[in-house]
N, C-alpha and C positions, 0 to 999 in steps of 0.2 A: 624504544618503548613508545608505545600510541596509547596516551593518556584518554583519549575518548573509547576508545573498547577494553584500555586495562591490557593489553596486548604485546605479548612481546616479539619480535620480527627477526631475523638474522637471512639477509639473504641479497640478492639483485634488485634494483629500481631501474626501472625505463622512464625517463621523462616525468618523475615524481611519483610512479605509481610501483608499487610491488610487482615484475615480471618477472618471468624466465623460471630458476631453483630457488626454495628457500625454505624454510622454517619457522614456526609460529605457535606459541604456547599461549592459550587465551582462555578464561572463563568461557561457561556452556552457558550462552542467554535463554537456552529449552529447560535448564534446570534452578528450581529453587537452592540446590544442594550446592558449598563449595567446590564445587569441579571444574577440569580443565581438559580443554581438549588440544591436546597435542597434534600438528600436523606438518607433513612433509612433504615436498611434491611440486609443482610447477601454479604458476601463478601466471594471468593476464589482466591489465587493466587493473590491478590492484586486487585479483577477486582468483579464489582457488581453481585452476581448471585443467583439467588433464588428470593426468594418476598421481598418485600419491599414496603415502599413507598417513593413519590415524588413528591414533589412541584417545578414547574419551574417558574420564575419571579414574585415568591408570592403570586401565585395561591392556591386555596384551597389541599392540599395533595390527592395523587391517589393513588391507590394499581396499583405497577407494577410488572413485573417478567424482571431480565433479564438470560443470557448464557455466562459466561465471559465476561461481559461488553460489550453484545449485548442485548438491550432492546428489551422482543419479545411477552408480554402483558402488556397493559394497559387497567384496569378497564371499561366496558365500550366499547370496540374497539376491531374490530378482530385481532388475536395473526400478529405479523410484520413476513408475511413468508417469508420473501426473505431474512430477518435478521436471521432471525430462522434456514434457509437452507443452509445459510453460517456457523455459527460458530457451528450449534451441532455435524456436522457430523467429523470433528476436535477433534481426538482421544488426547489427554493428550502429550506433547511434550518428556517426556519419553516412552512412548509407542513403542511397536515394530516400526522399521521403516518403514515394509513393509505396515503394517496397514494405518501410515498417508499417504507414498506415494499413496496407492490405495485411499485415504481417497480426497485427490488432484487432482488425476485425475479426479474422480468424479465431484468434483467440475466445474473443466477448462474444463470438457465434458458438463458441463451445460450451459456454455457461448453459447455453438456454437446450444444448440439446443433450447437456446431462441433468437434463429438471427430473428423470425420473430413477435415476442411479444416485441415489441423496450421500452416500459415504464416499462416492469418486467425487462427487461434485463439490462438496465440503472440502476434500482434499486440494480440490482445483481450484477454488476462490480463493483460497488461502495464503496456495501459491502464488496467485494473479495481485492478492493486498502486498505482499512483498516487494511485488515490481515498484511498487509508490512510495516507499518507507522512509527512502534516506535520499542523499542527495550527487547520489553517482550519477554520471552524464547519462549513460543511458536509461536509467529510471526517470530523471529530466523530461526526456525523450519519448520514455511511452507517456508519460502524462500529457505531453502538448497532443501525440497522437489521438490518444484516447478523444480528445475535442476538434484536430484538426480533420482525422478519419472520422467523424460522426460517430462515433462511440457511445455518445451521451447517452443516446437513446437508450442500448441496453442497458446501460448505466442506472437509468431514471427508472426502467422496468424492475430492476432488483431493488430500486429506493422505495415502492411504491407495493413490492409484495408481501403484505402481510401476512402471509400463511409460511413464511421460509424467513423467520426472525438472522439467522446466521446471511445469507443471502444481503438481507437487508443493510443490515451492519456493514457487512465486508463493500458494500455499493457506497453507505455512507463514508467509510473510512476513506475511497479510493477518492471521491469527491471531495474530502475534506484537503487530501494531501494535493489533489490537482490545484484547488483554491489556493493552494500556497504558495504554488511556483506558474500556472498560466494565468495569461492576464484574464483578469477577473469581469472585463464586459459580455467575452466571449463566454465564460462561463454562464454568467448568469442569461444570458440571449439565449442559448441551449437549455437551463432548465425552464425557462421561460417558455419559452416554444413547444418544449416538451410536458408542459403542466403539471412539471414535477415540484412549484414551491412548496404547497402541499406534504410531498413525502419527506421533502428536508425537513419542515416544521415537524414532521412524526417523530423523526430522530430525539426531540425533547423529548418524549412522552413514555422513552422508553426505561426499563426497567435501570439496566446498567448505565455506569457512569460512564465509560467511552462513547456511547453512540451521541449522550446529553451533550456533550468535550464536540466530536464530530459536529452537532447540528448546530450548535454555540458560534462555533468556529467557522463553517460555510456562509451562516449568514452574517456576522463579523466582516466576512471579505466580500460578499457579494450585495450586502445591504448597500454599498457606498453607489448601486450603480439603482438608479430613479425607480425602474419600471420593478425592478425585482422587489424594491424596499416595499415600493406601496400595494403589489399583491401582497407583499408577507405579514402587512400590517393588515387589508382585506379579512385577511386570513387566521387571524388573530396569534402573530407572530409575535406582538408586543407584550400582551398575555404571557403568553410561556415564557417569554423572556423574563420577564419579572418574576415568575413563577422560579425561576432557578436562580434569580439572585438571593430569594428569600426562603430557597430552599436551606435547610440549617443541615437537614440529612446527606446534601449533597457536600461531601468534602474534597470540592476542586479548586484550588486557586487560579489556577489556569484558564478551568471552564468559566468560572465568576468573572473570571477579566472580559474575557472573549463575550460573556453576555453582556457586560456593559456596553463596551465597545458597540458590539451589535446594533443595543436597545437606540445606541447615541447616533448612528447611522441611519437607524430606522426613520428617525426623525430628523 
């Protein structure tokens, strides 16, 4: 039993990770509704990959495929490309560096050239905020990429475009998760450089609670480093930051921490 996903497992471990055959009965985190998605089928690196099959809320069983725990056939239904596009091209987190970096850009060079296919492109950022989520090696891995490849940039482009609120989000979310795991000078020297302290501060001023959580939390980690702090103060970073401790509408415990912290950094 894996008390962090509620998850029940019966199968082979490689080296502390779920590989090889196995079985696994877990809540559906796509669904508000008690369900369970039953699955059977081969496992790498702890993550479903290869065939199998899958029952979701007691449904009759499907032959599906996935890619490290990216679902990319089901029986039936054309292969999920946009799921497919994101995680194959994602060389092994040991692998050369140069490889994943060039493997990255790729990637964030795809955002920009479905700016005019908005339902693929939605699907594809989506995909690309999952690579950051949790804390498996290779998601690790794309996040030091995303700053070691020069990533930022596109990165700061979707922080910074107001007309594409989802875009926007999913740039701050990706930034918020890199804040967590790469070292935070390099980060802030990147938005820095890229004159995106600006778009982070926007992240306050948005409607939803995640991205206010997201921009709380960047500058939290990156206030601690001089140059970043005193544009963000320039900039009226301290402002808004007070603005959401004394928000009463905003019900975040988390985000309230993360802006103190901040505000205490700032200064």
């Amino acid at each position: 039993f894996i008390a962090a996903t509620r998850e029940r497992y019966e199968g082979s471990f490689v080296a502390g990770e779920r590989s090889g055959y196995g079985r696994s009965v877990a809540p559906d985190p796509r669904s508000s509704e008690p369900r369970v998605i039953q699955y059977e089928g081969r496992w790498e690196k702890g993550k479903k990959h290869g065939a199998g099959t899958e029952s979701v809320g007691g449904r009759p069983p499907g032959t599906v495929s996935y890619h490290y725990g990216v679902r990319t056939r089901v029986a039936g239904e054309a292969p999920d490309r946009v799921g497919a596009q994101v995680a194959r091209p994602l060389p092994p987190a040991d692998s050369d560096s140069k490889e994943r970096s060039t493997a990255v850009l790729r990637l964030l060079a795809k955002v920009e050239r479905l700016k005019t296919r908005r339902e693929e492109r939605s699907k594809f950022l989506q995909a690309l905020r999952r690579l950051t989520q949790d804390d498996q090696q290779d998601h690790a891995a794309f996040r030091r990429c995303v700053l070691s490849s020069g990533g930022m940039s596109t990165i700061a482009k979707l922080l910074s475009d107001g007309d594409d609120d989802e875009a926007q989000h999913v740039a701050g979310s990706i930034t918020y998760d890199c804040c967590k795991t790469v070292e935070f000078t390099g980060m802030a020297n990147a938005l820095l450089s890229l004159g995106a302290v600006g778009s982070v501060l926007s992240l306050m001023q948005e409607d939803g609670g995640t991205p206010r959580l997201h921009g709380c939390g960047i500058l939290e980690s990156l206030c601690r480093h001089e140059d970043f702090a005193a544009e963000a103060a320039k900039q009226g970073g301290h402002c808004l930051l007070k603005t959401q401790l004394l928000n009463r509408g905003w019900d975040e415990p988390r985000g309230k921490v993360l802006a103190a912290r901040a505000l205490d950094n700032l200064f």
